[in-house]
C-alpha positions in Angstrom: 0.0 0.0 0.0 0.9 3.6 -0.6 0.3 7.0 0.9 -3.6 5.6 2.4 -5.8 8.4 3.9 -9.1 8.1 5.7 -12.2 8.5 4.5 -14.4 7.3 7.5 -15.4 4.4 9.7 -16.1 0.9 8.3 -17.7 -2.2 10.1 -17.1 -2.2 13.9 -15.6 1.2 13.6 -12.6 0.5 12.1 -11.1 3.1 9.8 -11.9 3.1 6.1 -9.3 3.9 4.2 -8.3 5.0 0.3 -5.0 4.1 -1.1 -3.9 7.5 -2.9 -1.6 6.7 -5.1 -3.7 3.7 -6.4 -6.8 5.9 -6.9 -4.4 7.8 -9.0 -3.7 5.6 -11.5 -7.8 3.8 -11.4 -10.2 6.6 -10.5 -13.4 6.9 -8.7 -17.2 7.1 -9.4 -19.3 8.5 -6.5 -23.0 8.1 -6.8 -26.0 9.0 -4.7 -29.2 11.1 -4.9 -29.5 14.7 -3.6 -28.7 14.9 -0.4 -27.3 11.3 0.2 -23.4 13.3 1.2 -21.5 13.1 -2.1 -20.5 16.8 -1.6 -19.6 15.8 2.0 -17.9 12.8 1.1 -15.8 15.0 -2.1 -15.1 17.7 1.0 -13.7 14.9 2.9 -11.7 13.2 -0.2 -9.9 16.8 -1.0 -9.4 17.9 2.7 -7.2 15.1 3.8 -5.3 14.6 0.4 -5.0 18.6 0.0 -1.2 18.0 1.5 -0.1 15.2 -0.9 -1.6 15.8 -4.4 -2.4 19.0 -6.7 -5.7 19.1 -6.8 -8.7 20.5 -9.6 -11.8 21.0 -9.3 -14.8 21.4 -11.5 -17.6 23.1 -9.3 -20.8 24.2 -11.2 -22.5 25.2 -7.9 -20.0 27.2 -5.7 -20.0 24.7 -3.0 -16.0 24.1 -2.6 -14.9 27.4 -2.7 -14.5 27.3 1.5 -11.0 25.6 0.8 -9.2 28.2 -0.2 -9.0 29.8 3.4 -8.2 26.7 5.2 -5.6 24.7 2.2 -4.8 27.5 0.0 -6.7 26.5 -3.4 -6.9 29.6 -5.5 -10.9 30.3 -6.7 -11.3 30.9 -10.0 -14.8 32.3 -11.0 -15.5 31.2 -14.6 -17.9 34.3 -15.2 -14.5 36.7 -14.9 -11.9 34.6 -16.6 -13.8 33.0 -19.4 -12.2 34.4 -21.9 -8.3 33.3 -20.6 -9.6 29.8 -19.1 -7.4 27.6 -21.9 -4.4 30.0 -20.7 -5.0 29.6 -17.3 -5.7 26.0 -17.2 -2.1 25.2 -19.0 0.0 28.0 -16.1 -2.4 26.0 -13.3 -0.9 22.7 -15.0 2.4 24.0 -15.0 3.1 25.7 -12.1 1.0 22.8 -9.5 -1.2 24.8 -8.5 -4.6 23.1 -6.7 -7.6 25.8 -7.6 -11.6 25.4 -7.7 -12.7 26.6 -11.0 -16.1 28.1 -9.6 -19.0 28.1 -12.4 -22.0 28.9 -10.3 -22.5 32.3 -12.2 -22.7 31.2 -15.6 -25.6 29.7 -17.7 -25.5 26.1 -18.6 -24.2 26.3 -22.0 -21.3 29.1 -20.8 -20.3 26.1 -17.5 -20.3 23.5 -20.4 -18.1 25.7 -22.7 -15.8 27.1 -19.8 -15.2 23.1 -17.9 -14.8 21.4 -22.2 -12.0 24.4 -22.0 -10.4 24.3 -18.6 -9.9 20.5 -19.3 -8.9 20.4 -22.2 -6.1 22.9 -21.2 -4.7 20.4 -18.5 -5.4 17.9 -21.0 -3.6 19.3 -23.5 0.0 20.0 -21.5 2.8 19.8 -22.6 4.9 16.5 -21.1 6.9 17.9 -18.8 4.4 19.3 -16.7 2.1 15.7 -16.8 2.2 16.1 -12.6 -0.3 14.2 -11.0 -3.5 15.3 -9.9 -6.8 14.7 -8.6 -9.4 16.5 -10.6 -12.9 16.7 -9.3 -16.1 16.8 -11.0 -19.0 17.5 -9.1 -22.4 16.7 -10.6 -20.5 14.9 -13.6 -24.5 14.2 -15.5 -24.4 17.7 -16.6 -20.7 17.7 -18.4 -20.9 14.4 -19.7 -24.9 13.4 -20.1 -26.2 10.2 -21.5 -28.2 11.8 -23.8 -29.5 14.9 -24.8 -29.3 18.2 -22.3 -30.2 21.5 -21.2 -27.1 23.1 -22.7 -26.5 23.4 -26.8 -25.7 20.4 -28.7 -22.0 22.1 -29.7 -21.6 23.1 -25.7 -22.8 19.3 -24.8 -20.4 17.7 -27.4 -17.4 19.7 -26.4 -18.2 18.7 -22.6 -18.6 15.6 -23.4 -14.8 15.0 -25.2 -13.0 16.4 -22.8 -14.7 14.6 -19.6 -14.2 11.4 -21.9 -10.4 12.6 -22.1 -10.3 13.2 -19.0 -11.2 9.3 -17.8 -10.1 7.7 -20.8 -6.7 8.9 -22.2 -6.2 11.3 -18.4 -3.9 8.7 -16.8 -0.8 8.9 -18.8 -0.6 12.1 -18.3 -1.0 12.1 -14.5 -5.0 13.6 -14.2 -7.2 11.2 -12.1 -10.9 11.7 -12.7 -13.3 11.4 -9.4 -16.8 12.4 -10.3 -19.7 12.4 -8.8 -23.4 12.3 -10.2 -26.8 11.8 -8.9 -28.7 9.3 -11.6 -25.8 7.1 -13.1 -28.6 6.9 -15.3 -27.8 10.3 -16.7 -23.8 9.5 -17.1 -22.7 9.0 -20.2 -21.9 4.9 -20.3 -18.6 5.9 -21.8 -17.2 7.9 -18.7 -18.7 6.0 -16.0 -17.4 2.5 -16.9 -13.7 3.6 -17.2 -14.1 3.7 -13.5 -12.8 1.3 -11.4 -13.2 2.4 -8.0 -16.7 3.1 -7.0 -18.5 4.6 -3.6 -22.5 4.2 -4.1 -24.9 5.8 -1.8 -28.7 6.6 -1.2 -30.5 6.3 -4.4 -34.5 5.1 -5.2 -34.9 4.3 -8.6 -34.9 0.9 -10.0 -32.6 1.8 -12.5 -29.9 3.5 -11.0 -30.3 0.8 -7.7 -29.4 -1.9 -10.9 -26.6 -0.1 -12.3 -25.1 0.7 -8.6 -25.3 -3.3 -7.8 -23.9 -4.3 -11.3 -20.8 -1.9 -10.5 -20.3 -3.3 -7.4 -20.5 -6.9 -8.3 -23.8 -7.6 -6.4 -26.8 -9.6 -7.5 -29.9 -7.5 -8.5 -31.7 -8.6 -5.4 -29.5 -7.0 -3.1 -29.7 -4.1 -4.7 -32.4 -2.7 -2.8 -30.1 -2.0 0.5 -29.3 1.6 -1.2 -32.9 2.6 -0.3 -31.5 2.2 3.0 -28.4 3.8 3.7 -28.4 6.8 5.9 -27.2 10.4 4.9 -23.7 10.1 4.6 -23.2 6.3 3.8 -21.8 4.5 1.1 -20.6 0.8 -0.5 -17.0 1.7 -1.8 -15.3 -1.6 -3.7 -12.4 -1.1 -5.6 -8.1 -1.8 -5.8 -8.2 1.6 -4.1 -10.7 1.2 -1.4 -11.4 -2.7 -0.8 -11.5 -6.1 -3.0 -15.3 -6.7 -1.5 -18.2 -4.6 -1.0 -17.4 -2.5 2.3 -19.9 -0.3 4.1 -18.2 3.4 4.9 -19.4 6.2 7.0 -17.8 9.4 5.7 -16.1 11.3 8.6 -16.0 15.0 9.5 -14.8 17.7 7.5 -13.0 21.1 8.4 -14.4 23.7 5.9 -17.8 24.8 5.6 -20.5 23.2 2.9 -22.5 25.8 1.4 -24.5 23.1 -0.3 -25.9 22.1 3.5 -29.3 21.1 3.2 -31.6 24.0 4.6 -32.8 24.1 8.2 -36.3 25.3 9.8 -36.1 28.8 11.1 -38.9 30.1 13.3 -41.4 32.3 11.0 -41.8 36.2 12.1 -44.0 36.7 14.6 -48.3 38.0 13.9 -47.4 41.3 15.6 -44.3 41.9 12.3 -46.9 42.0 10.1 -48.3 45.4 9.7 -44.3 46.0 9.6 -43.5 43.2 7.1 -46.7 44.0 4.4 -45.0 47.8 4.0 -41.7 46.4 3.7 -42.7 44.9 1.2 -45.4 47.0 -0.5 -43.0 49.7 -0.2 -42.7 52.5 -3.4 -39.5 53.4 -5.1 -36.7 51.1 -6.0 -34.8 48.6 -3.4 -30.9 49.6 -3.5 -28.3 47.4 -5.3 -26.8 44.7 -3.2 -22.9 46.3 -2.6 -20.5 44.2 -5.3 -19.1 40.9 -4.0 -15.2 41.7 -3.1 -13.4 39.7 -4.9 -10.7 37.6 -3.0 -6.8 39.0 -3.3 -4.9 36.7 -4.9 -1.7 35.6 -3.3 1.9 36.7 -4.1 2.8 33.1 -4.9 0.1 32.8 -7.8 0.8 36.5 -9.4 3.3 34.3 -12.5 0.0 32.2 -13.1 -1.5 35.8 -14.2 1.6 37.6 -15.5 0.8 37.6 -19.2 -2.8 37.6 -18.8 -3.1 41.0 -16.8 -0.2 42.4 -18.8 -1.0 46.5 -19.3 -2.0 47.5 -23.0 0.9 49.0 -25.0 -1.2 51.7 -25.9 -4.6 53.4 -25.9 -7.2 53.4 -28.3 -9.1 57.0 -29.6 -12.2 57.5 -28.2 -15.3 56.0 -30.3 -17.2 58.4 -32.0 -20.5 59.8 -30.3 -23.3 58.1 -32.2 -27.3 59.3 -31.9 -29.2 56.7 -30.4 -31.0 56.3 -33.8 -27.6 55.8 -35.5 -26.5 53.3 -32.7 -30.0 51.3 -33.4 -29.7 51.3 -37.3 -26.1 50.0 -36.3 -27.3 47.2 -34.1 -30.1 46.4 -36.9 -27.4 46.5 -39.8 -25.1 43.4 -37.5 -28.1 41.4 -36.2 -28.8 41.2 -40.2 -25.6 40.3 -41.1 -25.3 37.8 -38.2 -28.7 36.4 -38.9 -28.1 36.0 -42.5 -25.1 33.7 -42.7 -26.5 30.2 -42.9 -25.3 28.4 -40.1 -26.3 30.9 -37.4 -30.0 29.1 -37.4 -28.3 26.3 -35.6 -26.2 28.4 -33.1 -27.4 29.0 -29.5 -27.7 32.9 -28.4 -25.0 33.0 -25.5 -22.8 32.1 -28.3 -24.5 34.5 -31.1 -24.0 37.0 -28.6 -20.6 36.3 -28.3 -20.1 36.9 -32.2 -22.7 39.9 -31.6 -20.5 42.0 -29.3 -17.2 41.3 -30.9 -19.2 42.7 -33.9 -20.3 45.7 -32.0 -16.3 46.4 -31.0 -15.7 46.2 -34.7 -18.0 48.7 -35.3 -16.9 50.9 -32.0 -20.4 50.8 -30.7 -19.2 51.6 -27.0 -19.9 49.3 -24.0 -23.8 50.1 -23.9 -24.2 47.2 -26.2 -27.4 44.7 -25.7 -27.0 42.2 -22.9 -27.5 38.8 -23.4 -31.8 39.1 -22.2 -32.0 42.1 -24.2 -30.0 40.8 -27.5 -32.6 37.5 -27.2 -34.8 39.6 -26.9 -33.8 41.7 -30.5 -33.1 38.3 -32.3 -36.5 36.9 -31.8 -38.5 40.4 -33.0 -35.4 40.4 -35.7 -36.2 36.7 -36.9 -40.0 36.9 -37.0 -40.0 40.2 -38.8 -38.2 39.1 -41.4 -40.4 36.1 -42.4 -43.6 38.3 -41.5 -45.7 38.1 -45.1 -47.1 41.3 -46.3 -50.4 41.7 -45.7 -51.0 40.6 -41.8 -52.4 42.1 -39.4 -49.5 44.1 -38.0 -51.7 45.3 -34.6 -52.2 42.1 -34.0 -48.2 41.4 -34.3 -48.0 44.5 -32.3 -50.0 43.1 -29.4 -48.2 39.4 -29.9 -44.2 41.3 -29.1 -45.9 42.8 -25.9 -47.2 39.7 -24.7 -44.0 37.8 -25.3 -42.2 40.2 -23.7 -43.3 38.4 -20.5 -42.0 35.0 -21.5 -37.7 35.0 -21.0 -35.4 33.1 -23.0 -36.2 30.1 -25.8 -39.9 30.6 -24.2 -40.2 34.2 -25.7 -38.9 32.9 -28.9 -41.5 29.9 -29.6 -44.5 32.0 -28.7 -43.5 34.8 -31.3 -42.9 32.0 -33.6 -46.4 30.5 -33.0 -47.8 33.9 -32.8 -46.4 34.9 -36.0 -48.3 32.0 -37.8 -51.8 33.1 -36.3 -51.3 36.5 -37.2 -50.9 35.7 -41.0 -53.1 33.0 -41.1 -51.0 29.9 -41.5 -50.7 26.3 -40.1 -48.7 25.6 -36.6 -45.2 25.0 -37.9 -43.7 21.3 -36.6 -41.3 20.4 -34.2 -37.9 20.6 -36.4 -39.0 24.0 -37.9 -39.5 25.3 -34.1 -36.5 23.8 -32.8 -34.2 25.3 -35.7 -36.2 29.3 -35.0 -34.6 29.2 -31.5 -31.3 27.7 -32.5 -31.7 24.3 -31.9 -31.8 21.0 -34.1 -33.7 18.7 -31.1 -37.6 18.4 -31.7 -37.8 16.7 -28.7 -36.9 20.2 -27.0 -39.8 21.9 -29.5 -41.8 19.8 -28.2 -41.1 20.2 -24.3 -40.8 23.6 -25.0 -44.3 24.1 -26.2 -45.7 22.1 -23.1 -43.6 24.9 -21.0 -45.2 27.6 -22.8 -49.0 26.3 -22.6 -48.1 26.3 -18.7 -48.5 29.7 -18.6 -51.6 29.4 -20.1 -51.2 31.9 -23.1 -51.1 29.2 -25.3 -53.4 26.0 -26.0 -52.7 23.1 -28.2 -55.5 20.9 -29.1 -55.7 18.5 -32.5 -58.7 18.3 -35.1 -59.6 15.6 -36.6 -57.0 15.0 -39.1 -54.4 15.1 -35.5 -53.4 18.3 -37.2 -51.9 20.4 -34.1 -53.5 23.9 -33.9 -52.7 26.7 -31.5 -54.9 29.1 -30.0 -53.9 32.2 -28.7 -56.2 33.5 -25.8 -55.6 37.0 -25.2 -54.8 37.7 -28.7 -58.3 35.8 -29.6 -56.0 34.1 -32.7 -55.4 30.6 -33.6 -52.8 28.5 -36.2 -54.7 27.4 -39.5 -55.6 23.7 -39.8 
């Protein structure tokens, strides 16, 4: 045996350990539902390795950023460093530097994008600097999914390499892949079974219960003791853990767990509530939350930055001042362009906007660009204006923009799409033409979509005879043709 550390207590409370340096070279799977202690058990895995191994990791909710005050991991928020993640992932490689890259302030597409990148940076090292390290992917479903996900097809294919890199082709070159996921269900087969150390906890469906037992070498019919495992307990088998199946109790950990599940808190008391309804029915505008200080980095990490914060070697001329008519034709004039090229049907709108405000620096528009709600906004209106026949009934189209603008994101898009058929009179378009009009090529998202959407109730499908879909429109008192 190598360097062992402990993860817990085992049968009669004797100390479970993990073998480090074999877990290295074989890798581990954790599984259980929500709050089963996979976080917990992660916390516990990195706290009493932090000394011995560099460690990574990939943390789409902001729950492991406690460790850089108590081991000295350096926090690197995606939503500030997106743009110099490939560059920063090869200096974190090269210099042995253990850091959490935090994602919790991005979309899903932009996490998907921003982890593909970051590993394929450490992936992609040069061999001198193949050090080993642990890298840690929390909630592993959404970067490597079995199947189709929330994020765009592009985002979820690029995810998916590099995680497959990462436990596939990682071990030459010193990265050891510990994920963990709720539904192994959800884990793409691929990245699960290259595996070979595994710690399985609570879980209630069939499937998953199955999977967890065939891992683990059990039959199917003792595959129901995962119903039963408390909060914090797991069945770990593997050349770094244990040759049979071995019950473990995760022990304590040292830095907080902001993923904690919530506790009851006494409700205000009846005589607050004269106070508390003009709190909240109060007039005017609540004041911005102060900005979130951001962390100082320390002295040792400044080379990891050096040619990254590098000052500019000169400085541009101010943009001309533009009218706000002149900066709208301007904005018009590029959403044309960008709309027009033939691929951009099939391209989601975080990256469209991308393309969009590297555009708008082109064109020295300024900073007061669209944001990303506002420019989804624009490309929606954009889109169905431009296939709008002449003719309709454009206070009717009027009244269809106003009552999208309640709707947000893809949602916003469909129902001006729909809307946009009613108002000149023509049939519901299907699936594939509704998925491709909000810049996706999955009907089976068209068509979860559209069940979204008649949540809200300003929509409602129904079927004549010929199961030809129609939809009405009940506060624009419009419907689709047959």
């Amino acid at each position: 045996m190598g360097r062992s550390i402990e993860l817990g207590a085992a049968a009669l409370g004797a100390p479970a350990t993990i073998d480090l340096e074999e877990l290295l070279a074989t890798r581990l799977l954790v599984q259980g539902n929500s709050g089963s202690g996979k976080s917990h058990l992660l916390r516990r895995l990195l706290e009493q390795s932090a000394g011995f191994v560099q460690q990574v990791v990939i943390d789409p909710e902001g729950d492991f950023v406690s460790l850089a005050a108590r081991y000295g991991h350096l926090v690197l928020d995606a939503a500030e460093c997106e743009r110099d993640l490939a560059a920063i992932g090869a200096r974190v490689r090269t210099h042995r530097v253990s850091v959490v890259l935090n994602l919790e302030e991005l979309e899903v597409d932009n996490q998907l994008r921003a982890a593909a990148q970051f590993l394929s940076a450490l992936f992609d090292a040069d061999r001198d600097y193949w050090f080993p390290a642990l890298v840690v992917v929390d909630e592993a479903q959404l970067f490597a999914p079995a199947a189709a996900s929330d994020g765009s097809d592009e985002a979820r294919r690029l995810s998916l390499a590099a995680m497959t890199n990462l436990m596939c082709r990682g071990r030459k070159r010193g990265l050891a892949g510990v994920i963990a996921t709720q539904r192994l269900a959800k884990l793409a087969k691929n990245v699960a079974a290259e595996a070979s150390n595994f710690l399985m906890g609570r879980t209630f469906l069939d499937i998953d219960m199955a999977r967890a037992a065939d891992l683990l070498g059990m039959e199917r019919r003792q595959a129901e003791m995962f119903r039963d495992l408390e909060r914090g307990a797991f069945v770990g088998l593997g050349p770094a853990i244990s040759r049979r199946p071995l019950r473990v109790k995760i022990g304590g950990v040292e830095t907080e767990d902001r993923g904690v599940a919530p506790k009851l808190l006494p409700l205000p008391e009846a005589h607050e509530a004269e106070a508390l309804q003009s709190l909240i029915f109060a007039v005017g505008d609540t004041p911005a939350p102060p900005p979130r200080p951001l962390a100082p980095r320390p002295e040792r990490l400044q080379e990891i930055f050096a040619s990254i914060e590098a000052p500019p070697q000169a400085i541009a001329a101010p943009p001309p001042e533009l009218t706000e008519e002149e900066r709208e034709a301007a904005i018009e004039d590029i959403l044309g362009q960008m709309l027009g090229e033939e691929k951009a049907a099939l391209q989601g709108a975080e990256a469209l906007h991308r393309d969009f405000q590297l555009r708008c620096r082109i064109r020295r528009l300024g900073r007061l660009t669209p944001d990303l709600g506002d420019f989804r906004r624009r490309i929606t209106i954009f889109r169905a204006k431009k296939a709008f026949p002449e003719g309709a009934d454009e206070e009717a189209w009027g009244r269809a923009i106003d009552v999208a603008a309640r709707l947000a994101g893809d949602m916003q898009s469909v129902f001006l799409y729909l809307s946009r058929a009613a108002v000149a009179g023509q049939p519901c378009p299907g699936d594939e033409d509704i998925a491709k009009f909000f810049g996706s090529a999955s009907p089976s998202r068209a068509r979860r979509m559209l069940g979204q959407l008649e949540q809200t109730e300003l929509i409602v499908a129904r079927t004549d005879f010929d199961q030809r879909r129609i939809i009405a429109f009940p506060e624009l008192g419009l419907e689709t043709a047959a």
